[in-house]
N, C-alpha and C positions, 0 to 999 in steps of 0.2 A: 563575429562572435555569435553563436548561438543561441536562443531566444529559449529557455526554460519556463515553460509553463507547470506551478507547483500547485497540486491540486487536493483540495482540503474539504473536507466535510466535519461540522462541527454542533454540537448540542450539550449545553450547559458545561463549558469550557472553562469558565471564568478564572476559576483556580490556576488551569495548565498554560492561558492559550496564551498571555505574553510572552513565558518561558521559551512557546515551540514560535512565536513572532521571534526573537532576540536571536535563536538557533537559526533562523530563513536570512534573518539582516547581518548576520556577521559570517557570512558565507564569503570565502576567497573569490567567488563566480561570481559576481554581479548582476549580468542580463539574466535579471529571471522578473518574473510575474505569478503574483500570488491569489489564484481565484479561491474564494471561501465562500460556501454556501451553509446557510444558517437555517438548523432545521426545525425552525421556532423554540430557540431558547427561551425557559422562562427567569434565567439568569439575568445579571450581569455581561453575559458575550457579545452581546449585539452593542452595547454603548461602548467597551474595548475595543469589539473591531473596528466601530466608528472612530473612535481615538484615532489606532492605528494607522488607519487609510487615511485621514486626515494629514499625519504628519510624513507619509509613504505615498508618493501617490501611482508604486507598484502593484497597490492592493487595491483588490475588487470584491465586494461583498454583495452576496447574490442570497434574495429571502424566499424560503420557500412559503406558500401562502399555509400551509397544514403539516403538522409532521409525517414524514415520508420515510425518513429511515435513509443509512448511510448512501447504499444504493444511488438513490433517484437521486440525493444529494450529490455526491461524487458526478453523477451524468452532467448535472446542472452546471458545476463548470467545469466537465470536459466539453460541454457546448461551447462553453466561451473563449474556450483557450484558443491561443494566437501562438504558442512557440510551437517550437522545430523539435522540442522534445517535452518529454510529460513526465513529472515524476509526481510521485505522490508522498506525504505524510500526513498523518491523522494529529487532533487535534490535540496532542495530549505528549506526542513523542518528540523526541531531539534530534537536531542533525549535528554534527561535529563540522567546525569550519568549512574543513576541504571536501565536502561531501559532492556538492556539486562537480567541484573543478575536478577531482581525482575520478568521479565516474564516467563524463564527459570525455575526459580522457581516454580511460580502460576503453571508453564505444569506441571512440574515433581510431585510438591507434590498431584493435582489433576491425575497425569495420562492420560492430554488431548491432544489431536492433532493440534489444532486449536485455539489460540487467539486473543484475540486485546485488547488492552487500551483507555481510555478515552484521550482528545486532549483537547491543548486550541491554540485560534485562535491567532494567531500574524498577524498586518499588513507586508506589502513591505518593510516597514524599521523594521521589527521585535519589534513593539510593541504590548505587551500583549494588548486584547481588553476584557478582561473580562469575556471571553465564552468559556465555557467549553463543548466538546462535548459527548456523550456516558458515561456520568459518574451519570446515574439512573440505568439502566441494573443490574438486579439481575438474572436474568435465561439464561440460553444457547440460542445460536437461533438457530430455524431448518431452511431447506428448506425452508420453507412455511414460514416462521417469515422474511426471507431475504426476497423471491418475495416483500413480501409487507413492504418492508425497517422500518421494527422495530428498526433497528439502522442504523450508516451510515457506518462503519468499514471504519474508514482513513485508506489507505495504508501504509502509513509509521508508522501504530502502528499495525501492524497484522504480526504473526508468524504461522509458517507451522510447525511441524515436519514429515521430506520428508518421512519417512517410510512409514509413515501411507497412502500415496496416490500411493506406489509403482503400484498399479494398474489402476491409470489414472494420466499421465505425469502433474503436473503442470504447465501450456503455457496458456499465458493470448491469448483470441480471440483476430483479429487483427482488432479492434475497436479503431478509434481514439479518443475516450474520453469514459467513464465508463466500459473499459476492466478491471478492478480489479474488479468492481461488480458483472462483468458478472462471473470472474473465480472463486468469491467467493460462486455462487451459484452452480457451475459446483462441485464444490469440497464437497459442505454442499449434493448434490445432493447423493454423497453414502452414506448419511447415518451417517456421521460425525454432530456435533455440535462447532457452533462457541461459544466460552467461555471471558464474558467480565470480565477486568481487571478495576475496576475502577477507578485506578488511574490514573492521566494526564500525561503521563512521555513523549510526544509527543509535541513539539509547530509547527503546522501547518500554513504556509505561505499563505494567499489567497492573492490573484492579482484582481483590477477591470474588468478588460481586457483578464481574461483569460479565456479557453472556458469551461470549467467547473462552470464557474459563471454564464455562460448564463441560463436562467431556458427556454428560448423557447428549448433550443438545447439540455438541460438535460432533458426534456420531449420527445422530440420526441428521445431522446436516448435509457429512460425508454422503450419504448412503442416497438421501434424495437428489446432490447432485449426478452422483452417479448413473442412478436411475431417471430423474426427470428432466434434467438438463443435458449431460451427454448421450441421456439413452444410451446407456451400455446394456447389451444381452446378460440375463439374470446371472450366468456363469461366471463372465467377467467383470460383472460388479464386485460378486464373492470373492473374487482373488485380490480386484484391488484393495477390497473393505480389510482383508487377514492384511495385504503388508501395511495400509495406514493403520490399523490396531496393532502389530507389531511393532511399528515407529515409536507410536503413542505411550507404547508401555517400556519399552527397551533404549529409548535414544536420549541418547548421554547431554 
C-alpha cells in the first residue's frame, strides 16, 4: 500500500483546523502522513496541533521560526515527506472520505503522475453553495492548457506521485499568493499532463477578505507569473492574460 504524504500549511487555523484534521482521519485510505507547518500562529493552532499529533502519531508539526507565507511553508514539509505520493490540502478545506482511495486509484489504474478533482464551494461557516468546480474536464491539460487556466486545480485536490519529478524537486516559488499555479506549471513544464477526476471529493473554504479573492491582485498575480517566473515573451503573456480574463469573467 502506498505511503501518502498529505501536505499542509497553516496560519491561525483554529476555527477550521480540527474540521480539515477529522476530514484526513476518517479517510477510507489509511497510510498516509500528515506534515503541517505552522507559520507562527498567533492563535490557538499550535496547542490543536499539539493535541492532535499527541493522539495521531501520523502527524508532524514543523514551526517556522518567522512568518514566511504559504510558499516556504508548504516547502517545509515537502522536505519532510517520506510517501510515494504527495497530495495537498490547506488548512481550512474538506476532504470527503474516499478522497484518497478513489484518486489513488484513478492514478494507478490509468498509470498517471499528476491529478486533481472537481471542488464544491463552502462558505466561512462551511455551507455548501451550490458550485462545483472543474467538474466538465474530459482531457488532460498540458503546459499550454495551464498558462491559459483551462481549469483552476484547487490545491487541496491535487496529487503528485513524487517519482515521477525525481528530476525537478517539487518547491512551490516563494510567492505569496498563486504559488501552487505557479508549481503546477513548473511541474506540467517536463512534459507531464495534469489528469482531471471529476468527481467533487474536495469542499473548498472561500473567505471574503481573503487575498486570493481579490481579482485586482490575482491579476496582477497572473501577469507576474507569466512574465517573471515563466518568462514568456511580452506577446505571449498577452494572449495568455485575454484567455485567463476571459475565464475570469465568463466561467460558469
Amino acid at each position: 500500500m502506498k505511503k501518502v504524504t498529505i501536505i499542509t500549511a497553516t496560519y491561525n487555523s483554529e476555527s477550521e483546523l480540527t474540521e480539515t484534521y477529522e476530514s484526513i482521519a476518517k479517510q477510507t485510505y489509511p497510510h498516509w502522513e500528515w506534515i503541517v507547518t505552522d507559520d507562527c500562529s498567533t492563535d490557538r493552532t499550535i496547542e490543536l496541533l499539539a493535541e492532535i499529533a499527541s493522539l495521531d502519531q501520523r502527524v508532524s508539526i514543523i514551526h517556522n521560526s518567522e512568518n514566511r507565507g504559504a510558499a516556504y511553508s508548504r516547502n517545509q514539509s515537502l522536505h519532510a515527506a517520506t510517501g510515494e505520493m504527495i497530495a495537498f490540502i490547506d488548512s481550512d478545506d474538506i476532504w470527503l472520505p474516499k478522497k484518497l482511495e478513489t484518486q489513488i486509484e484513478f492514478m494507478d489504474n490509468l498509470n498517471i503522475d499528476f491529478s486533481f478533482t472537481a471542488y464544491e464551494i463552502i462558505d466561512s461557516q462551511g455551507t455548501r453553495l451550490g458550485k462545483v468546480v472543474d467538474n466538465r474536464l474530459s482531457e488532460p491539460l498540458s503546459y499550454e492548457d495551464m498558462l491559459r487556466k483551462k481549469a483552476t486545480l484547487g490545491c487541496s485536490t491535487v496529487m503528485l506521485r513524487r517519482v515521477a519529478f525525481k528530476d525537478k524537486e517539487i518547491t512551490m516559488p516563494l510567492l505569496r499568493t498563486g504559488q501552487d499555479y505557479a508549481t503546477w506549471l513548473s511541474l506540467l513544464k517536463t512534459g507531464k499532463f495534469a489528469y482531471p477526476l471529476n468527481s467533487a471529493l474536495t469542499h473548498y473554504r472561500i473567505r471574503p477578505n481573503s487575498i486570493s479573492r481579490n481579482k485586482f491582485k490575482k491579476a496582477k498575480r497572473q501577469w507576474q507569473i507569466y512574465r517573471e517566473i515563466e518568462n514568456l515573451p511580452l506577446l505571449k503573456s498577452f494572449i495568455c492574460f485575454f484567455f485567463y480574463g476571459w475565464r475570469a469573467v465568463f466561467r460558469k
